[in-house]
C-alpha positions as CSV (number, residue, x, y, z in Angstrom):
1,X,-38.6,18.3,7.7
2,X,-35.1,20.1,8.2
3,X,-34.6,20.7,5.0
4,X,-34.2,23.9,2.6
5,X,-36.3,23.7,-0.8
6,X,-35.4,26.1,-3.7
7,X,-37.9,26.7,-6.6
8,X,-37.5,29.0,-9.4
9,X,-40.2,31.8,-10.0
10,X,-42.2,29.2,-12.0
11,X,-42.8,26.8,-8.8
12,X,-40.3,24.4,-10.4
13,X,-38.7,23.0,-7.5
14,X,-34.5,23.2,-8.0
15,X,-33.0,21.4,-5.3
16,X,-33.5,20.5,-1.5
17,X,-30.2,20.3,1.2
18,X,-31.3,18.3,4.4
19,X,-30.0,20.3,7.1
20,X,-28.6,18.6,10.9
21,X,-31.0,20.5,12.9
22,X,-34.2,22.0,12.4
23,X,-34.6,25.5,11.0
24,X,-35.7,28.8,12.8
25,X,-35.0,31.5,10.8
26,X,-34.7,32.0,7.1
27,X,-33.0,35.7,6.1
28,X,-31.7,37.2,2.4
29,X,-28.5,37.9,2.0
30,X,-27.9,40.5,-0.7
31,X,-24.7,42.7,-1.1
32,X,-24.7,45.0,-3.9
33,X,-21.1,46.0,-5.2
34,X,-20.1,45.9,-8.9
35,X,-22.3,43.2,-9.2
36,X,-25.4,41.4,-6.9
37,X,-24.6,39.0,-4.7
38,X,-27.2,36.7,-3.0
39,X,-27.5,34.3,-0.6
40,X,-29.6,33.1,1.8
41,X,-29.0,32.8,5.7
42,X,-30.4,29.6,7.6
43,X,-30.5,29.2,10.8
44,X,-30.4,26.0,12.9
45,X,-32.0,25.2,16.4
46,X,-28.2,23.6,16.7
47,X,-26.9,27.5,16.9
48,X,-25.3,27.3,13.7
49,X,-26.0,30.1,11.4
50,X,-25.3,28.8,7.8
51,X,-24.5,30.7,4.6
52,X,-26.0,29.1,1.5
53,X,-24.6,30.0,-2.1
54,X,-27.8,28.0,-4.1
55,X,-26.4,24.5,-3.0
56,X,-22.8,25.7,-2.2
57,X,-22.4,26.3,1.5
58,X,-20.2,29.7,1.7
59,X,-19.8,29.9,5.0
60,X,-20.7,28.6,8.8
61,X,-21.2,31.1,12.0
62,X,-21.5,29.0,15.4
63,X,-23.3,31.0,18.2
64,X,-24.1,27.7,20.4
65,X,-27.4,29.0,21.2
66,X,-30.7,28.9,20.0
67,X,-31.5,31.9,17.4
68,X,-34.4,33.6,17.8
69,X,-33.8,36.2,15.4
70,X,-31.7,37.2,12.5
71,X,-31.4,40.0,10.0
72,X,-28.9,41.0,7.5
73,X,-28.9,44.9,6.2
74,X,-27.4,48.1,6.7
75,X,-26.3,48.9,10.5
76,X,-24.9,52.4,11.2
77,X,-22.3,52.9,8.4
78,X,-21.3,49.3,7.5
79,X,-23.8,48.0,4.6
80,X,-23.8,44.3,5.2
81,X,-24.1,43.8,8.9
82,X,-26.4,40.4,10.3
83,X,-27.4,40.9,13.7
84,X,-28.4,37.3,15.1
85,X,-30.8,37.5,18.7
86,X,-30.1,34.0,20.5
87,X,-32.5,32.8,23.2
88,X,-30.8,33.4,26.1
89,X,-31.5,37.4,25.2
90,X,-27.9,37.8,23.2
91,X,-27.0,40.6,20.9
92,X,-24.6,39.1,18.2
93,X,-22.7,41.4,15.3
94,X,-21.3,40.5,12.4
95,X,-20.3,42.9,9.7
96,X,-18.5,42.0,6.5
97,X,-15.4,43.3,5.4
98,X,-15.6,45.8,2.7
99,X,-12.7,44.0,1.6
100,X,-13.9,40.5,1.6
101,X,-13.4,39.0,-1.9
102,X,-16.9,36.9,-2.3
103,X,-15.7,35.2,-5.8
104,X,-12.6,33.9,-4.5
105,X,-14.9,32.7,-1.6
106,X,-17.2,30.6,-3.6
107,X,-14.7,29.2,-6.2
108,X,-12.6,27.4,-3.3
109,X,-16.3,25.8,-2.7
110,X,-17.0,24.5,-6.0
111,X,-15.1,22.4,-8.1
112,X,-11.3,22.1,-8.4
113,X,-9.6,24.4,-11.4
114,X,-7.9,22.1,-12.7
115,X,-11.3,20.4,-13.9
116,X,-11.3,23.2,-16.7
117,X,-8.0,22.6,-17.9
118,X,-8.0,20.5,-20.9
119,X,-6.2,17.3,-21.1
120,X,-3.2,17.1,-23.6
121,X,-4.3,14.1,-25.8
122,X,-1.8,13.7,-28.7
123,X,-3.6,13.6,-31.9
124,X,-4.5,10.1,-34.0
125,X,-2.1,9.2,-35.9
126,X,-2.0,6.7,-38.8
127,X,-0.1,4.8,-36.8
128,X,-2.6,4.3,-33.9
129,X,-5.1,4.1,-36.5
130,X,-4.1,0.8,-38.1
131,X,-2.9,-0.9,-34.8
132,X,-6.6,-0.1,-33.3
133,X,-7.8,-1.6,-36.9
134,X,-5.7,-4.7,-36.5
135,X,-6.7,-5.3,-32.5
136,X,-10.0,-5.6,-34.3
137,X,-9.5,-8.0,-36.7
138,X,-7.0,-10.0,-34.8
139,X,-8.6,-9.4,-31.5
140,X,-9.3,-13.6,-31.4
141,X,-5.5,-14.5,-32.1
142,X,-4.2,-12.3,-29.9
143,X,-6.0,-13.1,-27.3
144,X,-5.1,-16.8,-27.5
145,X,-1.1,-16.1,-27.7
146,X,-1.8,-14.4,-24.5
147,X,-3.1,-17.2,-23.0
148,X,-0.5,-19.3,-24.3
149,X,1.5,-17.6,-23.1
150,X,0.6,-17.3,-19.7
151,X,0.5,-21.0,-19.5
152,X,4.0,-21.2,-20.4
153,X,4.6,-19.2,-17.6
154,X,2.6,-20.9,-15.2
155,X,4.8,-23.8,-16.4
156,X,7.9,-22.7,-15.6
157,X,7.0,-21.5,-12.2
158,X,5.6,-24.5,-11.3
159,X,9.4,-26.5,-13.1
160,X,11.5,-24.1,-10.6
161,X,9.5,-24.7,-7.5
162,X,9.5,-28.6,-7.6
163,X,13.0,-28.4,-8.9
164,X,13.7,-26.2,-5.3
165,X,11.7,-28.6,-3.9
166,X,13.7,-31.9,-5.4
167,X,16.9,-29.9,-4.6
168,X,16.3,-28.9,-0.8
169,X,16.8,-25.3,-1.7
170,X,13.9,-24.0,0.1
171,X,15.8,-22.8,3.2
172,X,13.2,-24.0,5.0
173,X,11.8,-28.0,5.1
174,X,8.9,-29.1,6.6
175,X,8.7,-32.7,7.8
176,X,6.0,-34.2,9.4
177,X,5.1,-31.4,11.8
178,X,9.0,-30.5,11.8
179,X,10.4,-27.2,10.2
180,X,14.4,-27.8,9.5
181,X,16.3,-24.5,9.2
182,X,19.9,-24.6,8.0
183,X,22.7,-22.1,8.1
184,X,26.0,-22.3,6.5
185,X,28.9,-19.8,7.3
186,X,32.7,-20.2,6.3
187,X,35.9,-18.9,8.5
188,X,39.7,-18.8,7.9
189,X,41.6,-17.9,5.3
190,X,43.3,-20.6,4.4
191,X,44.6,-22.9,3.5
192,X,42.4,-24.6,6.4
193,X,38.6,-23.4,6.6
194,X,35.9,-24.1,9.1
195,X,32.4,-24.9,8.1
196,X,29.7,-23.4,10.9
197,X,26.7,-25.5,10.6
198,X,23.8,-24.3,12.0
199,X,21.0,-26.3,11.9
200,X,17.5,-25.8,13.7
201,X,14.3,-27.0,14.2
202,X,11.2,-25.0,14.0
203,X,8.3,-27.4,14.1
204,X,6.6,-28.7,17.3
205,X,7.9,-32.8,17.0
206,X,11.4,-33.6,17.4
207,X,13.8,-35.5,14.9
208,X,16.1,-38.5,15.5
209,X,19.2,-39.5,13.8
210,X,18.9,-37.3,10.5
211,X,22.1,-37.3,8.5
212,X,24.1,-34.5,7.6
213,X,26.6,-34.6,4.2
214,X,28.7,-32.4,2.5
215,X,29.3,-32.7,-1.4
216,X,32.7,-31.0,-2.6
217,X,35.1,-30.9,-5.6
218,X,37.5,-33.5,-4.6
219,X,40.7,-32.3,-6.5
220,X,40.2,-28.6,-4.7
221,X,39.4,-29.7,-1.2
222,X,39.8,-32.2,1.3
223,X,38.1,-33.3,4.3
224,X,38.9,-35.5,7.1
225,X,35.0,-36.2,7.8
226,X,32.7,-35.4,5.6
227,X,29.4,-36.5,6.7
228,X,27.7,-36.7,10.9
229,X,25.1,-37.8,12.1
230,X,22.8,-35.3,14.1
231,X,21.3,-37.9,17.4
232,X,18.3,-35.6,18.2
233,X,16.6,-32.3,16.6
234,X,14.7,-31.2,19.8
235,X,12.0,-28.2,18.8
236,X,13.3,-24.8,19.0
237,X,16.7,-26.3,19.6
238,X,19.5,-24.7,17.5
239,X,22.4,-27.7,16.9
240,X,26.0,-26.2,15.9
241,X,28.4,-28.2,14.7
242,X,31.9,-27.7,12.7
243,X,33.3,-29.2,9.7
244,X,36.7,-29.0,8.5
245,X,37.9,-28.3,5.2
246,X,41.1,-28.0,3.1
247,X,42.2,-26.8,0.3
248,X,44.5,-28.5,-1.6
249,X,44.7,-26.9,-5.0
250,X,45.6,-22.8,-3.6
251,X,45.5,-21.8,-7.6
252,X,42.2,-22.6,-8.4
253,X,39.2,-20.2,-8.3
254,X,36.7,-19.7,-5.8
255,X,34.7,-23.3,-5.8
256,X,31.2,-24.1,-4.1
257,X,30.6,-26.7,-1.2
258,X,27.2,-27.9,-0.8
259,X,25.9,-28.9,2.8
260,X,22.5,-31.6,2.8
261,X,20.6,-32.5,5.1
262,X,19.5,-36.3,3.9
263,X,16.3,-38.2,4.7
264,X,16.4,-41.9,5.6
265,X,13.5,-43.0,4.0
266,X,14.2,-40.6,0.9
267,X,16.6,-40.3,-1.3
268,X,15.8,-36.5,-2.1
269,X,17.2,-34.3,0.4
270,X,15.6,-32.5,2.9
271,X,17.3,-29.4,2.7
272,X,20.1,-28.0,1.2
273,X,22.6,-24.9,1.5
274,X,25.5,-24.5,-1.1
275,X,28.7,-22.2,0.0
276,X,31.0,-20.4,-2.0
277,X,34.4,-20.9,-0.6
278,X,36.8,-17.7,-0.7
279,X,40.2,-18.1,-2.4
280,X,42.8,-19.1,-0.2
281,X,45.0,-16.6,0.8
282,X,47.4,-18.1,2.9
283,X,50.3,-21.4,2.1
């Protein structure tokens, strides 16, 4: 059945490894140095020789035939020789090092070393004790503020995102099969600045006649037009336009200018972009 039973000297079976090919030979391996070491040599009509350490596998030998024969033992002067006889009538040799180190061998098979090392679990302290003591007791309430409290945040979330939604913050607003992408960028220095307005449509259906506004502090800035008209939104389409702006008031700090996109048959806008105008540097 391609597989390698071990029993102890009671008949008490131990353990069984499946093997990938079926077996041919079965051989000891014993080395005798300052203590016994024994293994047992399996080989597979794959021509793998295979090295078995009770269920660790030490080590593999590929001869890419099929072994007839094998035999581990003393050969000439070495002490742990295998001599493996393949089908095809092949002599194979392997002796052992006397220098091999067989423990270091088998410990880089088995389980890592830092399984052994103990943990460094800081002791109980009173402390922990009553906290533990009250998550037991209180285990009920505490698990309700939790919940309260993640409803609250839920809450909030929800509060922003219709607020961005009421606002036309969202960068991005989709309209009946129509996504509307706006872009704001300032130039100049001033006194005079030029409002790039970029505005796009990503959807597949086009847009008529939206109107386009911009909201300002009136005792800062002044505009000669402040609002247009955009005639068509084709899809995929990117619409520039240019706005002129002046500031009036060169002492005054650093204000904000908000750009909208309006809907006709809404009076909350579709989307929005808010600029911070840079201080005027020139009079």
């Amino acid at each position: 059945d391609s597989q390698l039973h071990c029993y102890s000297i009671k008949g008490q079976k131990l353990f069984s490894i499946r093997m990938p090919a079926h077996i041919t030979n079965l051989e000891l391996l014993e080395i005798r140095r300052s203590r016994v070491f024994s293994a047992v040599i399996v080989a597979l009509a794959n021509g793998e020789v295979r090295i078995y350490n009770e269920r660790v596998l030490a080590d593999t030998i590929v001869v890419n035939d099929l072994v007839t024969a094998v035999r581990f033992g003393r050969y000439s002067r070495e002490d742990n020789t295998m001599v493996i006889v393949t089908r095809s009538g092949a002599l194979t040799i392997k002796m052992l090092q006397r220098s091999a180190d067989l423990d270091e061998k088998l410990a880089s098979q088995g389980p890592l070393k830092e399984q052994d090392i103990p943990l460094p679990v800081p002791k109980k302290t009173q402390l922990y004790i009553d906290q533990t003591q009250r998550e037991r007791e209180q285990c009920t309430e505490m698990h309700r503020i939790f919940q309260n409290d993640l409803c609250k945040l839920r809450l909030h979330t929800s509060r922003s995102y219709v607020k961005l939604i009421t606002d036309g913050q969202m960068g991005v607003a989709p309209v009946g099969g129509a996504n509307i992408r706006l872009n704001v960028q300032v130039q100049g220095l001033g006194p005079l600045f030029k409002l790039k307005v970029d505005v796009q449509n990503g959807g597949t259906r086009a847009l008529s006649r939206v109107p386009v506004a911009v909201t300002y502090d009136h005792e800062v800035y002044r505009m000669a037009r402040s609002h247009l008209v955009l005639p068509v939104l084709l899809p995929g389409m990117l619409n520039e336009h240019t706005l002129e702006i002046e500031c009036i008031e060169e002492t005054s700090p650093a204000g904000a200018v908000r750009i909208l996109i309006l809907n006709p048959s809404s009076c909350v806008p579709l989307i929005s972009a808010v600029v911070t105008m840079p201080q005027s540097e020139l009079s």
